[in-house]
C-alpha positions in Angstrom: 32.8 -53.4 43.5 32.2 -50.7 46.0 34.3 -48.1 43.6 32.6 -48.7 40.6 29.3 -48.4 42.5 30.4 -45.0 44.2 31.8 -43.9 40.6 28.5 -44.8 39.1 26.3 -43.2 41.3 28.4 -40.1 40.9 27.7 -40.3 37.1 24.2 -40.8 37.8 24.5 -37.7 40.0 26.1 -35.7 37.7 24.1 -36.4 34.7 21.1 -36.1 36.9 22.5 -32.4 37.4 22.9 -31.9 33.6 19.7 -33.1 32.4 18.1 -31.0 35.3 19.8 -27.3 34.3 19.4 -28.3 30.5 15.4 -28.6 31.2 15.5 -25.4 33.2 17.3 -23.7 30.1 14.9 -25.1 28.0 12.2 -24.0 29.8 13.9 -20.3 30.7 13.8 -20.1 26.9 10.5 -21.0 26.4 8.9 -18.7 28.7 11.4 -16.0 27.4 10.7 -16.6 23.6 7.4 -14.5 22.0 4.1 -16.8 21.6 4.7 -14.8 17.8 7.5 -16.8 16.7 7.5 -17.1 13.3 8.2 -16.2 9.8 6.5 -12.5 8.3 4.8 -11.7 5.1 4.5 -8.6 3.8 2.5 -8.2 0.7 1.9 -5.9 -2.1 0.1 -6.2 -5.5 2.5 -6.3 -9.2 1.8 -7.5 -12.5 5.6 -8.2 -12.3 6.3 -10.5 -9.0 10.5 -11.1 -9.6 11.1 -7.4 -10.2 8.8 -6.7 -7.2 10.2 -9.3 -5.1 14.0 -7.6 -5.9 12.5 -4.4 -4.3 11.0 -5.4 -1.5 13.6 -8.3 -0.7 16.3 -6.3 1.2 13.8 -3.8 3.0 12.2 -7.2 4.2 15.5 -8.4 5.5 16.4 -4.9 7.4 12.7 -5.5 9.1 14.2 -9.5 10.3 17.2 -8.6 11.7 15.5 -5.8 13.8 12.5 -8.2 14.4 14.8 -11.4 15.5 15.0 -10.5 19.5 11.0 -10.7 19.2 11.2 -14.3 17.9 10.1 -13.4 14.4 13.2 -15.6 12.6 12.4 -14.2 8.9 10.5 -12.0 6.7 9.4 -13.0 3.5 7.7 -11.2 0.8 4.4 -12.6 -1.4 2.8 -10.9 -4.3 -0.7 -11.0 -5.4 -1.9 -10.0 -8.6 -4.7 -7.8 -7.7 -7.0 -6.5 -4.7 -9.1 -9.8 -4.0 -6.1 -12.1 -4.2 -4.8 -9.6 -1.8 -7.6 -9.4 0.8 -8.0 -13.3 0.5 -4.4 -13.6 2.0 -4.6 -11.1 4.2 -7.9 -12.7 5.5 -6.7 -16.0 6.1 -3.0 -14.8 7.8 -1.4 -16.0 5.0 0.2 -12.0 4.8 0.9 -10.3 7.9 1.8 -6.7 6.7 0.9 -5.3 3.1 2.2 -1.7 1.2 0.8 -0.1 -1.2 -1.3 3.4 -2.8 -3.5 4.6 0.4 -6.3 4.3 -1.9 -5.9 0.9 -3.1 -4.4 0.0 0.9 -8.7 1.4 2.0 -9.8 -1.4 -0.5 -8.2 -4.1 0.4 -8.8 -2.9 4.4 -12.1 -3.3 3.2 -12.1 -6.9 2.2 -9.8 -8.4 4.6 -10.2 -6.4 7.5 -6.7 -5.1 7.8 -5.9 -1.7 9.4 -4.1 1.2 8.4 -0.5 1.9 10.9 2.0 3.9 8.8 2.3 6.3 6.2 5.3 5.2 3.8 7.3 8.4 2.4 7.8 6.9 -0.7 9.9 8.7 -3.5 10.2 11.3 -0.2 6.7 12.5 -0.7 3.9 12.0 2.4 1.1 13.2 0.4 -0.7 13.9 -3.0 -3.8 14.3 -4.5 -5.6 14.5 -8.6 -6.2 17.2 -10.7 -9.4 16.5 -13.1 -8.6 19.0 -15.8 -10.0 20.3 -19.2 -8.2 22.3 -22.2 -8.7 26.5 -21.2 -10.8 27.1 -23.5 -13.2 24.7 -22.8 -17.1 25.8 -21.7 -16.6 23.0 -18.8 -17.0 24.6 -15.2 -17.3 21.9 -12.8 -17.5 18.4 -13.0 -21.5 18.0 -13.3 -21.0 19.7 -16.7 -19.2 16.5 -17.8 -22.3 14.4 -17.9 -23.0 13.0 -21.0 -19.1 13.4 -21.8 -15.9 11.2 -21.2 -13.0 11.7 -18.9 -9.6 9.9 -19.7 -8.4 8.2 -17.2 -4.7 6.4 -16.6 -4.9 3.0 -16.0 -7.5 0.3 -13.7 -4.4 0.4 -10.8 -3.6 3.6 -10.6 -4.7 6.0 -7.7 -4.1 9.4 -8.8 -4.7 8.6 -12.2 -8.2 6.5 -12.0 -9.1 5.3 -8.1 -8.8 8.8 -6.8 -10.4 11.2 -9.4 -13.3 8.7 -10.0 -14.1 8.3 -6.2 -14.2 11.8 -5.7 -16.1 12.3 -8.6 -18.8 9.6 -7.2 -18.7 11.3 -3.9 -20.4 14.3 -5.3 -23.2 12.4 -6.6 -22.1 12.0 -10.3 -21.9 8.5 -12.1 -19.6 6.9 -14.2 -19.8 4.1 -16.5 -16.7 2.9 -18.8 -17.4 2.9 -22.4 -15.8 1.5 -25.3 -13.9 3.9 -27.0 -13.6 8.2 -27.0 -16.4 7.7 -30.1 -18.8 6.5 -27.8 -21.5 8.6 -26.6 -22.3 8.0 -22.4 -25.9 7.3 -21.4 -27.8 10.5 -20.1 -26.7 11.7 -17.0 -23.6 9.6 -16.4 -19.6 10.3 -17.2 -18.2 8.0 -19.5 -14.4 7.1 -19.0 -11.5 5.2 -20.6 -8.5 4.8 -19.8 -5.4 6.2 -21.8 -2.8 4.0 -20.5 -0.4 6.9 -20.0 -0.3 10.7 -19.4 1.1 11.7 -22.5 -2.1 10.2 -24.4 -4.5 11.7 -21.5 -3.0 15.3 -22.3 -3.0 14.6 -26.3 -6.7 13.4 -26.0 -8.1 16.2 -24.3 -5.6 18.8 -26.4 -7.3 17.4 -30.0 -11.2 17.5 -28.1 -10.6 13.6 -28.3 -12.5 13.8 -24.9 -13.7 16.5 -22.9 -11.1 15.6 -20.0 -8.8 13.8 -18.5 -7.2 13.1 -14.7 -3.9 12.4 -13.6 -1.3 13.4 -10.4 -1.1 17.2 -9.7 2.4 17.0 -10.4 2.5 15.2 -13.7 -0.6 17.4 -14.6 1.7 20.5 -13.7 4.5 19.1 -15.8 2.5 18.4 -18.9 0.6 22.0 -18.8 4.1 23.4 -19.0 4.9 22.1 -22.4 1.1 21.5 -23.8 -0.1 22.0 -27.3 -3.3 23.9 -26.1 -3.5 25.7 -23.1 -5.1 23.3 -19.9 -6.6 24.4 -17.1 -7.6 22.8 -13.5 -11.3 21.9 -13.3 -11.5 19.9 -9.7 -8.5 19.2 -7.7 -8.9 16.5 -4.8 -8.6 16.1 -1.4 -4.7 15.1 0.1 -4.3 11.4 0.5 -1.1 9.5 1.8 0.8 8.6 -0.6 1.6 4.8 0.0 0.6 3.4 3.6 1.6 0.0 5.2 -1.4 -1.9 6.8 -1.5 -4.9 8.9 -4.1 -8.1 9.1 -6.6 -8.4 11.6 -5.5 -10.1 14.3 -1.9 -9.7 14.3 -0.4 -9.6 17.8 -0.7 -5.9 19.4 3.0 -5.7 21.0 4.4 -7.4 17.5 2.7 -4.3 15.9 4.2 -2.3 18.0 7.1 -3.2 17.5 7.1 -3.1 14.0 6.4 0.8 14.4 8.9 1.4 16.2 11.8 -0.1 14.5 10.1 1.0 10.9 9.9 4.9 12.5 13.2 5.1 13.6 14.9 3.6 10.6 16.0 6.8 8.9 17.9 7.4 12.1 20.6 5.6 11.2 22.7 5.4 8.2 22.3 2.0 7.5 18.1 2.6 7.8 18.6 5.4 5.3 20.7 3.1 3.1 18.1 0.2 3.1 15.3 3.1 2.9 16.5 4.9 -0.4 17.1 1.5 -2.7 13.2 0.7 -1.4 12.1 3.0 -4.2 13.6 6.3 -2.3 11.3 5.8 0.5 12.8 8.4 3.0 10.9 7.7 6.1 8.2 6.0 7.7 5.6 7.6 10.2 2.6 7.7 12.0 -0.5 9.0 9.4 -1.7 12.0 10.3 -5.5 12.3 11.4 -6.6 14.9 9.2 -5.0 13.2 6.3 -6.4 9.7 7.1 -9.7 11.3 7.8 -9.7 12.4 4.5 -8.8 9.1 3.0 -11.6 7.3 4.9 -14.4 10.0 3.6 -13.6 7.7 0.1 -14.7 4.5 1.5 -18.5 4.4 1.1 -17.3 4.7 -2.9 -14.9 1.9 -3.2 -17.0 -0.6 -4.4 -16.4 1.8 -7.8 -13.2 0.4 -8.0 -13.1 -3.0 -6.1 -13.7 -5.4 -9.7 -15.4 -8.5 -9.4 -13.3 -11.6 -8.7 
């Protein structure tokens, strides 16, 4: 009896010894693990979610497997299908990081409260801006002669083709009002518009005197001049913008932001970062926004109710 009680109480000893280390472990771990543990969102607006989640799918997973030593164990990525739904989940933490235009990035900051923290190098261009244009031999010399006429615009969603010609055009103290078709005739002292739908139609439009202008991308603009029917020239060019930016929510954990930066900056270091970079729509690089350029972004903001529809 006196062996099986010293053979017990060396069990008990031992097992004492076990369940001891495994709650130091278990507390080493929990001091050691980030208070952010959790899965990411990053966000971004498409009429076609599957296609959009394809794209964004393997840049999300680059951005895990760097993230996993700071206890964020995956990143998934949700689509909204316009601003509002977009602010309303950035609002509630339902999205933790969101890319998109710069210009459509300052509405949604402006809903939600998210912030601007990198400039996205997508297609391998940082920067761009709108060219509101007219045919050369129009009698049109800056854009307070268009009153009373209408401009051809892209699309609702597109920045250099709608968002950042018409809030430029509002910052220098002209309104516009949508009207119904290029036969209709704009109330006194306003700009009607319409949108085209593409920059083929825009060019075509203003080419025939369908309408008196039209706005679109410097570059496309350059592109289509080359090859026009009737000569076009450049009435108003805008301001530089970023090109796409990436935001994150209110709220989200300083150090976690951080870090986000830091692997997201260095990631066209390294040839696998390049890799994952270029089938992200040829983004080359991310980096810091540059003051100048995101001052001149933020000059838009007092005019973005223009383009933020109702719900």
């Amino acid at each position: 009896m006196k062996h099986i009680h010293k053979i017990s109480h060396h069990m008990f000893r031992v097992l004492r010894c076990h369940v001891v280390a495994l709650a130091i472990a278990l507390l080493a771990l929990t001091v050691a693990s980030p208070s952010w543990a959790k899965t990411l969102n990053i966000g971004t607006i498409s009429a076609a979610p599957i296609d959009e989640i394809r794209t964004f799918q393997p840049f999300a997973d680059y951005l895990a497997d760097n993230l996993d030593g700071d206890g964020i164990d995956d990143v998934k990525v949700v689509i909204a299908a316009n601003i509002h739904q977009m602010a309303k989940m950035l609002k509630n933490g339902e999205v933790d990081l969101f890319i998109d235009s710069s210009v459509t990035a300052l509405a949604v900051n402006k809903l939600s409260g998210s912030q601007c923290m990198l400039r996205r190098w997508k297609k391998g261009r940082e920067q761009y801006r709108s060219v509101i244009f007219v045919r050369d031999d129009s009698a049109i010399a800056s854009l307070a002669d268009l009153k009373g006429k209408i401009i051809a615009f892209e699309e609702p969603f597109s920045t250099s083709g709608f968002m950042l010609p018409a809030l430029t055009a509002h910052g220098e103290g002209l309104e516009l009002i949508a009207v119904d078709s290029i036969h209709s005739t704009p109330p006194a002292g306003h700009i009607g518009y319409i949108m085209a739908l593409d920059n083929e139609t825009q060019a075509a439009w203003v080419e025939r005197n369908r309408v008196q202008a039209a706005a679109m991308a410097e570059d496309d603009f350059n592109d289509l001049a080359k090859t026009a029917l009737k000569p076009l020239r450049a009435l108003y060019v805008t301001p530089f913008v970023p090109y796409h930016v990436m935001t994150h929510r209110s709220g989200l954990e300083a150090p976690l932001v951080e870090r986000i930066k830091t692997v997201l900056k260095s990631a066209h270091e390294t040839e696998l970062g390049r890799k994952i970079l270029m089938n992200f729509e040829r983004t080359t690089k991310f980096d810091d926004i540059p003051p100048g350029l995101l001052a001149s972004a933020l000059k838009l903001e007092p005019f973005l109710d223009l383009i933020i529809s109702p719900k």
